[in-house]
C-alpha positions as CSV (number, residue, x, y, z in Angstrom):
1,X,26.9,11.3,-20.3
2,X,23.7,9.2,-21.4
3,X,20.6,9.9,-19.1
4,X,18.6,6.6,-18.1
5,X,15.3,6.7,-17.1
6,X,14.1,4.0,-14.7
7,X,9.8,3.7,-14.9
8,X,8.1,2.6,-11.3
9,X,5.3,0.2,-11.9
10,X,3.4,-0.3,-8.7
11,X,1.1,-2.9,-7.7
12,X,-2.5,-3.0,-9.0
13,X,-4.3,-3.0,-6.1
14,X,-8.6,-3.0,-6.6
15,X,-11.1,-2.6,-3.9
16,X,-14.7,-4.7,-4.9
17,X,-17.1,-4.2,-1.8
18,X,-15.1,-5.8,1.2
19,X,-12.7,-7.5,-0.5
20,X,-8.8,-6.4,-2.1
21,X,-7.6,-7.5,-4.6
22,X,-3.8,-6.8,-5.7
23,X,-2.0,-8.0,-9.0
24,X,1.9,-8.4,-9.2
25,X,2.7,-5.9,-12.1
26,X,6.8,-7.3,-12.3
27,X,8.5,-10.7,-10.6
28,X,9.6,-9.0,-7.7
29,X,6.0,-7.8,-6.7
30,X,5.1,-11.4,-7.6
31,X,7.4,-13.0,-5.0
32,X,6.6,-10.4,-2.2
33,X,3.0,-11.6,-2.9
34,X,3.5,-14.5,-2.9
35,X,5.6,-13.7,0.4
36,X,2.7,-12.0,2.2
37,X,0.2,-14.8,1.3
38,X,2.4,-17.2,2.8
39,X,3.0,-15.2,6.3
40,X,-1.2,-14.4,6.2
41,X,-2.7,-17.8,4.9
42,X,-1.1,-20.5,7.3
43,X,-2.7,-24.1,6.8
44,X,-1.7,-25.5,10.3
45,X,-1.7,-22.3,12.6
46,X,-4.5,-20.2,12.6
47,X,-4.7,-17.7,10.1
48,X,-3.0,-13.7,10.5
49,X,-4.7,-10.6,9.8
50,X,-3.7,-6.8,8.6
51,X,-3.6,-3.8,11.1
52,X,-3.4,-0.1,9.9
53,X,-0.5,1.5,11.7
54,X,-0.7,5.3,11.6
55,X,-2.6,7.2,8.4
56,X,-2.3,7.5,4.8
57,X,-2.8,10.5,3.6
58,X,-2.7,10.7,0.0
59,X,-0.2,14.6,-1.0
60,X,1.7,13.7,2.6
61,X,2.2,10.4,3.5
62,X,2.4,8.3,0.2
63,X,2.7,4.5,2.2
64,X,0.3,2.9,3.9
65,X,1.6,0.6,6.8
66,X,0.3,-2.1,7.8
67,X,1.0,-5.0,11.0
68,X,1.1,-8.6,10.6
69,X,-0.6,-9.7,13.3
């Protein structure tokens, strides 16, 4: 039986004062970007924001969620 081994790359995500920055590491992460900036960044509506939902805390709760509102 062959053993595969599947590496995780994660998102590059960079915090520079008050701003975020995330870089796409594979072409799925570039089209859920790409995703998110369209849902946030509407050019006829007004414009949608981020919410925290809950806490992150890194050693127990690994995600960080977040509402579209």
């Amino acid at each position: 039986m062959e053993e595969i081994h599947i590496a995780e790359v994660f998102m590059k995500i960079e915090l520079e004062g008050t701003l975020i920055k995330m870089t796409p590491e594979n072409d799925s992460e570039k089209q859920e970007l790409n995703q998110l900036w369209t849902i946030l960044i509407d050019c006829v509506k007004e414009n949608k924001k981020l919410v925290p939902v809950g806490q992150y805390i890194p050693g127990m709760k690994e995600v960080a969620v977040f509402n579209i509102e």
